[in-house]
C-alpha positions as CSV (number, residue, x, y, z in Angstrom):
1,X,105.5,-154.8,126.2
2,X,108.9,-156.1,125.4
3,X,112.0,-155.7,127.6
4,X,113.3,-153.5,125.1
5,X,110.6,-150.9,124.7
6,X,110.4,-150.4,129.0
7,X,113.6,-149.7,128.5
8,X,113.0,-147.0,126.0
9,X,110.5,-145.6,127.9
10,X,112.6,-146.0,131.2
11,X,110.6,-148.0,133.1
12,X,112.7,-151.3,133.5
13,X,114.2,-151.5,136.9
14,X,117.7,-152.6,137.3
15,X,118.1,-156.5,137.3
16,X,118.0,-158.3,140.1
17,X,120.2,-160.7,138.8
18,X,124.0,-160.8,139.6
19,X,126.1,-158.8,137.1
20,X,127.5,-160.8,134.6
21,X,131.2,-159.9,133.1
22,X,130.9,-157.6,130.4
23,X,131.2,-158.9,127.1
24,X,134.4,-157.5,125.0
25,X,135.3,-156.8,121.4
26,X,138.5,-158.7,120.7
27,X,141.4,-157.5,119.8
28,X,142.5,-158.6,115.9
29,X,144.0,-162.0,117.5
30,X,146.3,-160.3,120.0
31,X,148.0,-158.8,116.9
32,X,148.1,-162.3,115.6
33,X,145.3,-163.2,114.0
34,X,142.5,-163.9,113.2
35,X,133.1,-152.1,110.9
36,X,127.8,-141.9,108.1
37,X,130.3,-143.2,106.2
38,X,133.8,-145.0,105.7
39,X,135.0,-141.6,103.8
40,X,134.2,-139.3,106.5
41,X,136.6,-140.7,108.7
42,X,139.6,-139.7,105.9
43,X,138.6,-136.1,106.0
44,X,140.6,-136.1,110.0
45,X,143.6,-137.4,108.5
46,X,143.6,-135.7,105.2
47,X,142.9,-132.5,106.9
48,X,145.9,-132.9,109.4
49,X,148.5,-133.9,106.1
50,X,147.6,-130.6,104.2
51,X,148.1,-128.7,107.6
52,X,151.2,-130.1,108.8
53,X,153.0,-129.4,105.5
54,X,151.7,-125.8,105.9
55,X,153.1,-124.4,108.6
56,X,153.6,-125.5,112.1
57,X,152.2,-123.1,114.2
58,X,148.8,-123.2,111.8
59,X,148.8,-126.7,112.3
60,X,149.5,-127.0,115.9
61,X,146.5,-124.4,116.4
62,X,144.4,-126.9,114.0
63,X,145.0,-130.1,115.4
64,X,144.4,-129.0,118.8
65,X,141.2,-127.0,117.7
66,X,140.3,-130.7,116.2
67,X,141.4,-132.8,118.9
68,X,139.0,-130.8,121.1
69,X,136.3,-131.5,119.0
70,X,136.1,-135.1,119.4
71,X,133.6,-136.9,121.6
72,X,135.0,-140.7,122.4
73,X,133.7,-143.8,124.1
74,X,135.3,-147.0,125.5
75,X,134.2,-150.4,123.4
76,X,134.1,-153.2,125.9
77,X,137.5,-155.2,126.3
78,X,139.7,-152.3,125.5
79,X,139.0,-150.3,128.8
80,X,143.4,-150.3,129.6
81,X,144.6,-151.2,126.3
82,X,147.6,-148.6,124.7
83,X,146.8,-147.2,121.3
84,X,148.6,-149.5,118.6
85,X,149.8,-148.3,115.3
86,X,147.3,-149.6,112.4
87,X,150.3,-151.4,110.8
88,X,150.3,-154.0,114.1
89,X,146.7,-155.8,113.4
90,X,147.9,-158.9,111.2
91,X,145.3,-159.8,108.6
92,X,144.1,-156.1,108.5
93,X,141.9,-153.9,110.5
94,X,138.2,-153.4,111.3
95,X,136.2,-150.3,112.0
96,X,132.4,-150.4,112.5
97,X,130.7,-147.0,111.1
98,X,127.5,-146.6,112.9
99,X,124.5,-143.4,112.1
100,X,122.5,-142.7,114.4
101,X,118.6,-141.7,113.7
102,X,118.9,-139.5,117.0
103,X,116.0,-137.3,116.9
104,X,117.6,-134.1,116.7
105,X,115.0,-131.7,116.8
106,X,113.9,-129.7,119.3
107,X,110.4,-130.3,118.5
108,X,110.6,-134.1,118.8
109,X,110.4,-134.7,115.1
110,X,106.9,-134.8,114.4
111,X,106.3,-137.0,117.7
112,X,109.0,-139.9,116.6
113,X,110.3,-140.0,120.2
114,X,113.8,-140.0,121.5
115,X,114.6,-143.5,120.6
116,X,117.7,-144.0,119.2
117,X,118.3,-146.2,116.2
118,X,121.4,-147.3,114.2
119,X,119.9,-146.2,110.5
120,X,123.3,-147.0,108.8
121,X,125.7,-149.8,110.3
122,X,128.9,-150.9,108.4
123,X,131.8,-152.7,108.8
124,X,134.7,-151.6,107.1
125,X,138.1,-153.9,106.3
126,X,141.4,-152.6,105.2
127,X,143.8,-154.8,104.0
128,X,147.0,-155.5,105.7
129,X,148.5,-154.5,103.2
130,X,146.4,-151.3,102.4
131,X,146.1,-152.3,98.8
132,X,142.2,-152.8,99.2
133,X,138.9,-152.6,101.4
134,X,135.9,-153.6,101.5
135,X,132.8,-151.8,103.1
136,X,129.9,-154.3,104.1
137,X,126.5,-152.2,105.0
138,X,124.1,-154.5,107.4
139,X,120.6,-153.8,106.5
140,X,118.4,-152.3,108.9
141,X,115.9,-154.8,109.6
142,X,118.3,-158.0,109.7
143,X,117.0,-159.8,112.3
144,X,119.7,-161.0,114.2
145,X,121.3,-162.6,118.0
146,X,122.0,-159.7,120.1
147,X,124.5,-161.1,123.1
148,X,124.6,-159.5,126.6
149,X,125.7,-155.9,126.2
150,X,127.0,-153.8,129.2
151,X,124.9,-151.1,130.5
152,X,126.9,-147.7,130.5
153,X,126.3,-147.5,134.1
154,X,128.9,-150.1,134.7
155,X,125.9,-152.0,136.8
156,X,126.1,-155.2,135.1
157,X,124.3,-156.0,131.5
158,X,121.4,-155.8,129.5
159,X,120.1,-159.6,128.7
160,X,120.9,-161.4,125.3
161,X,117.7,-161.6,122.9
162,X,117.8,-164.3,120.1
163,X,116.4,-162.9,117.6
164,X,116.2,-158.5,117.1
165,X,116.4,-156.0,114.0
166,X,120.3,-155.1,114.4
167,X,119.1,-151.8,114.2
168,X,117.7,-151.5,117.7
169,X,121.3,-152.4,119.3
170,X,122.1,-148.8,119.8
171,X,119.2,-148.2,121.3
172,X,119.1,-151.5,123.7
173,X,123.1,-151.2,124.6
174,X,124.9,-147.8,122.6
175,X,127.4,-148.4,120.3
176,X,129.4,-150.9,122.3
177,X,126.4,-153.1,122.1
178,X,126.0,-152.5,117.8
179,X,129.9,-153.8,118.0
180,X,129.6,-157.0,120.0
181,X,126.5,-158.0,117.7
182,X,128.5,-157.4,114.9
183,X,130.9,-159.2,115.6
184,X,129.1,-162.2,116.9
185,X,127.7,-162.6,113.7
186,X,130.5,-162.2,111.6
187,X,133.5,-163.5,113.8
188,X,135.3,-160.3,112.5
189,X,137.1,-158.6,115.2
190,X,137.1,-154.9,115.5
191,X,139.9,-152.7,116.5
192,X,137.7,-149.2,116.3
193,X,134.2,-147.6,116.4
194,X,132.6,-144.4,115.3
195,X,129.0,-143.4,115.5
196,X,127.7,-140.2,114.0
197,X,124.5,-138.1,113.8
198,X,122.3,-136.8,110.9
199,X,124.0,-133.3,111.6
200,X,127.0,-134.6,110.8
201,X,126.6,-136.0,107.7
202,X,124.6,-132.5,106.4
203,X,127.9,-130.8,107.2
204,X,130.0,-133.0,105.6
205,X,127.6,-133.2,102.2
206,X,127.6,-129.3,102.7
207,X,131.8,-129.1,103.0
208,X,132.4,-131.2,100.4
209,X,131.0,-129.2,97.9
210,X,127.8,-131.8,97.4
211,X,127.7,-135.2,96.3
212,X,126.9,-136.1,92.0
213,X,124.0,-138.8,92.2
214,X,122.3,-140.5,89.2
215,X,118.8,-141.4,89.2
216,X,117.2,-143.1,86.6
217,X,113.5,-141.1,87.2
218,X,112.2,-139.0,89.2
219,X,111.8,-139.7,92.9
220,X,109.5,-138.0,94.7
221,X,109.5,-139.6,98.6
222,X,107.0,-137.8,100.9
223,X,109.0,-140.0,103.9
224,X,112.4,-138.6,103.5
225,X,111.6,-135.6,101.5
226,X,113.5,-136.3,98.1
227,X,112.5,-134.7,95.6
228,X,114.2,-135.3,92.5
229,X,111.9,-134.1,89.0
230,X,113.3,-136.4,86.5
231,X,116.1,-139.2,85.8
232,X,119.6,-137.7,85.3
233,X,122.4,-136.6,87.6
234,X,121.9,-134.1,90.5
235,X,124.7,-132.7,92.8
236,X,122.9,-133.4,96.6
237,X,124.4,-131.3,99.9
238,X,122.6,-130.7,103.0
239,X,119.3,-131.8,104.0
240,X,118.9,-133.5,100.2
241,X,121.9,-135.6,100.3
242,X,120.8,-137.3,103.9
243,X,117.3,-137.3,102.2
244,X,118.7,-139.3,99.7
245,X,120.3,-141.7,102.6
246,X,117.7,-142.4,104.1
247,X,115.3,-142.8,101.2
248,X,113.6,-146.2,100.9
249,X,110.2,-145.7,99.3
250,X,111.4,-143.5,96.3
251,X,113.9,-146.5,95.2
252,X,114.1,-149.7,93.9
253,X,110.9,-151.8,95.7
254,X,111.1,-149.9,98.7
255,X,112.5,-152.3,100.7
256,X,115.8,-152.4,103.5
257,X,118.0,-154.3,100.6
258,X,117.4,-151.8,97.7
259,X,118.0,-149.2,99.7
260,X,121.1,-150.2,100.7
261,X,122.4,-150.6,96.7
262,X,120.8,-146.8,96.5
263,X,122.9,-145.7,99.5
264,X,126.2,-147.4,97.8
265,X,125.5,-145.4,94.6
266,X,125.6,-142.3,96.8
267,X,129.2,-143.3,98.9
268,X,130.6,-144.2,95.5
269,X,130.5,-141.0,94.3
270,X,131.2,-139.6,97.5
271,X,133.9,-141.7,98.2
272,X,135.6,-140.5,94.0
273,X,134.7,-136.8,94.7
274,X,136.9,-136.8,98.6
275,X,139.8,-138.4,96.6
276,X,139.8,-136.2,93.8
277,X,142.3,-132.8,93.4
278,X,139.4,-130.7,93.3
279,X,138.8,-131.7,97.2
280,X,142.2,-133.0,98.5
281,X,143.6,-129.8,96.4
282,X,141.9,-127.4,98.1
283,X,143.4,-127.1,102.2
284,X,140.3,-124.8,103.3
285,X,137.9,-127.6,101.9
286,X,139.8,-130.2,103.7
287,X,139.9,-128.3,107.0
288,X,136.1,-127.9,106.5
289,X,135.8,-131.3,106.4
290,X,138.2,-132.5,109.1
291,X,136.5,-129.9,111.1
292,X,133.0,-131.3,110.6
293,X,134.0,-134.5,111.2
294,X,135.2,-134.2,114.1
295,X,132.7,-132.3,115.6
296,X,129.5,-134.9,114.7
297,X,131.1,-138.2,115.2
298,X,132.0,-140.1,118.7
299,X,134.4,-142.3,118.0
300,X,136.4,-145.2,120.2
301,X,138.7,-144.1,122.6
302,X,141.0,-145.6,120.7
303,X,140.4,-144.4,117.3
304,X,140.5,-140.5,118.8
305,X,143.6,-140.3,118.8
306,X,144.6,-138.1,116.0
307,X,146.8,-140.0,114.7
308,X,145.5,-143.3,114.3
309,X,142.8,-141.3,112.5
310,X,145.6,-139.8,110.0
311,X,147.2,-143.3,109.7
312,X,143.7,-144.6,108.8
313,X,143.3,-141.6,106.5
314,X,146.3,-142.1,104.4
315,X,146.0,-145.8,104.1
316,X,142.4,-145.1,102.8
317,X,143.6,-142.1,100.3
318,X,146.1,-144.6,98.5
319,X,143.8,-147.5,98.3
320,X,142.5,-147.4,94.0
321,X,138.9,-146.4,93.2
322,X,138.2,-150.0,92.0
323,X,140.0,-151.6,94.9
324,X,137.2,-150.2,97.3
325,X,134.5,-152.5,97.3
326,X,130.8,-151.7,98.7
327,X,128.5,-155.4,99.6
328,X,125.3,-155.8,101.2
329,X,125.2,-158.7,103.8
330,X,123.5,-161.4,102.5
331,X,119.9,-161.4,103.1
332,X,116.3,-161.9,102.1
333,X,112.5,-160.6,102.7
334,X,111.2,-163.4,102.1
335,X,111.5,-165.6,105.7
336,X,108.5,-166.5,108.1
337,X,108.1,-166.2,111.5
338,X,110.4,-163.8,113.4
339,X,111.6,-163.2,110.0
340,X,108.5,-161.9,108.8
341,X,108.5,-158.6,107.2
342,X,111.9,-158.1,107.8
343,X,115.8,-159.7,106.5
344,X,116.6,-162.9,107.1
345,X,120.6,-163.8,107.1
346,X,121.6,-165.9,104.1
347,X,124.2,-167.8,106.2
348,X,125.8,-169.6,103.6
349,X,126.5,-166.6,101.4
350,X,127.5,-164.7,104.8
351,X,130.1,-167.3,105.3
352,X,131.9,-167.0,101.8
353,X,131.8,-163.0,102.7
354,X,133.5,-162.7,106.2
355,X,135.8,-166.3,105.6
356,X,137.3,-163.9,103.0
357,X,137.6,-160.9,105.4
358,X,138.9,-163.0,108.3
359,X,141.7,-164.3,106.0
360,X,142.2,-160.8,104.4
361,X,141.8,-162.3,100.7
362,X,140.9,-160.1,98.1
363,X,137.3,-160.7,95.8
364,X,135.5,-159.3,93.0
365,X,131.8,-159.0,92.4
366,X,129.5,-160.7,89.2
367,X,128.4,-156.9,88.1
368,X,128.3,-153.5,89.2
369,X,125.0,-152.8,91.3
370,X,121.6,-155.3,92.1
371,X,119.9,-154.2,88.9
372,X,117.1,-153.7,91.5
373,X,118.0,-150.6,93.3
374,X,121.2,-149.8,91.2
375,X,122.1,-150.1,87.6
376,X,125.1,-149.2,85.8
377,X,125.0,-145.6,85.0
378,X,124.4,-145.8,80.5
379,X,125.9,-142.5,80.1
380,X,129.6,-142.7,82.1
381,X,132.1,-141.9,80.2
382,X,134.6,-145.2,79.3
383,X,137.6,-145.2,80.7
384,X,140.2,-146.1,78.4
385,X,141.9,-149.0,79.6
386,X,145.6,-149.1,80.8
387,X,148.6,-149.7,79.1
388,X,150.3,-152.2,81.0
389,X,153.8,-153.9,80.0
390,X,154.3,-157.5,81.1
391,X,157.3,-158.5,83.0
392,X,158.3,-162.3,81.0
393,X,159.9,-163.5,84.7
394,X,157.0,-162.1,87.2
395,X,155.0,-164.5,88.8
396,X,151.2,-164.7,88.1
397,X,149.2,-164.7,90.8
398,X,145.8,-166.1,90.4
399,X,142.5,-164.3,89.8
400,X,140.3,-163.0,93.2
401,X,137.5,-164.8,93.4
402,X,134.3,-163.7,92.2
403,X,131.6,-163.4,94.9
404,X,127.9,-163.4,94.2
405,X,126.8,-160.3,96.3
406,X,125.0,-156.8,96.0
407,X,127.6,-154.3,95.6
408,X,129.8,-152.0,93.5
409,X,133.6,-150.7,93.5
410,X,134.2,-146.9,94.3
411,X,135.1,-146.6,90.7
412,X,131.6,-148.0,89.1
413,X,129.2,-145.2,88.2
414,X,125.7,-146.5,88.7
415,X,121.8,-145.0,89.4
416,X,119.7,-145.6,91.8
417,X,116.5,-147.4,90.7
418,X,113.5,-144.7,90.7
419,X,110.2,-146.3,92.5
């Protein structure tokens, strides 16, 4: 039995080993230099501007109501740091978005257990500027070095493994753990953390009014329980849009990288219906929102405070559709050994990924979707293109790169792949 599974089971004994000094997440250079859902976290912030402009007694009520709600945690390395305004990380900033597969069930959900896994891990980067961001989702079975993480006792820490599913970190250290491995792979540092449940993202699907999704057949997945009839577009809340999450034999080859293209289909849309008037319009939809946000995720000690998270919001509202970029880490199914049945990294593509991250340099992406477990969407409308007068004296700045990855913007309507 692995060291990890006693531990599940809670039958590993505390090391008899001298406690070692808790790893930390860095700070973005010491503000010099140099990751649910990256949307959920604007509903806080949007929320709190609709309020404040409505009256201050209703919004003093409201933001303590929502400050209450919020369940925080300490990453390692930023035990006595001060909050710091968003604008003071050069290069950008970093926020790991972690969902937890929690059982939450009273009746143990059909005998999974009470293991806790990280079913969606993503590291988000906003420009310094706040003229773009990128969203890179790590697959669930990317086999990966996990480094010494601290045990939340404060007893010393759980041993590095060489080579684990990056989905198990929350499970073999809590978020704090999810965060250090993320960062040792990517050499990305991250300034804030939040981890939420299934229940949360129901709620949110549910206050938003439902999310439009495109298939391109019917899906019928006895695993999650989707249930779509036939190809078309279907507006998923609730139990059908986490369904639709977490669904990995109804689309593409039912593997960990198609699902992840399916998943970016769904935060596309998700990500164009929160930013659209009939949502930021409405101030009792946006409370809703706020209001279920708050009350599902756990976020960083220093990402609670209210506002950072309406600082974060508003940098996200302002940020273009097609400036919002979704990518898959670079991976394969197709490794041996420990990689066997599961995704290895692609290192080299990795590299061109994060190197542009770390030096906050926009890219752009070959096509919309893998053509594997999204395709571009044959019945969105066209857009007509914009009229744009040239300025003779500006200067021309040169073309972002184009990177080879899986991925879409916010603004490209695509399917998911029926199996």
């Amino acid at each position: 039995m692995s060291e990890l599974d006693e531990r599940r089971r809670g039958t590993t004994s505390a090391s008899s080993a001298e406690p070692s000094r808790p790893p930390t997440v860095a700070r973005h250079g010491q503000l010099e230099r140099r990751r649910v859902l990256p949307s959920l976290l604007a509903f806080v912030g949007a929320a709190l501007a609709v309020l404040l402009v409505a009256g201050a007694s209703l919004a003093a009520i409201v933001v303590a109501q929502l400050d209450a709600d919020i369940d925080t945690f300490v990453l390692p390395g930023q035990e006595n740091e001060e909050p710091v305004s968003i604008g003071a990380f050069k290069g950008g900033f970093n926020i790991l978005i972690v969902g937890s597969d929690v059982c939450e069930d009273g009746s143990g959900c059909n005998g999974r257990g009470s293991a806790e896994l990280n079913d969606f891990t993503m590291l988000l980067h906003v420009s310094e500027d706040q003229t773009n961001a990128v969203g890179v989702s790590f697959p669930r079975d990317l086999v990966v070095p996990v480094p010494a993480c601290p045990k939340a006792d404060g007893s010393g820490d759980y041993s590095a493994m060489s080579a684990r599913p990056i989905n198990e970190t929350l499970s073999y250290g809590g978020l704090p753990c999810t965060a250090l491995t993320v960062q040792k792979l990517t050499d990305v540092d991250i300034q804030f953390a939040g981890l939420i449940k299934f229940s949360g993202v129901v709620a949110m699907s549910d206050a938003v009014g439902g999310v439009p999704v495109c298939v391109s057949g019917p899906i019928d997945d006895k695993y999650s329980g989707l249930q779509l009839p036939e190809a078309g577009t279907y507006t998923l809340s609730g139990n059908d849009a986490l369904a639709f999450l977490r669904s990995r034999h109804g689309v593409g080859d039912g593997g960990d990288l198609t699902r992840i293209s399916s998943q970016q289909v769904f935060l596309s849309s998700l990500l164009r219906t929160i930013k659209s008037n009939d949502t930021l319009g409405d101030p009792v939809k946006v409370y809703n929102l706020a209001r279920a946000a708050t009350s599902s995720m756990k976020l960083s000690d220093n990402f609670a405070e209210l506002d950072t998270l309406a600082s974060v919001a508003l940098a996200l509202r302002k940020i273009p559709l097609e400036q919002f970029t979704f990518v898959q880490y670079p991976g394969t199914t197709e490794g041996t050994g420990v990689f066997a049945g599961k995704v290895q990294p692609v290192a080299d593509e990795a590299e061109k990924l994060f190197a542009k991250i770390r030096a906050d340099e926009p890219f752009t992406l070959a096509a919309a979707g893998d053509g594997e477990g999204a395709v571009a969407d044959p019945n969105a409308p066209v857009a007509p293109a914009p009229t744009v007068t040239a300025d003779p004296n500006a200067t021309v700045a040169p073309p972002p790169e184009v990177l080879n990855l899986r991925g879409q913007t916010a603004a490209d309507s695509t399917c998911s792949v029926a199996n």
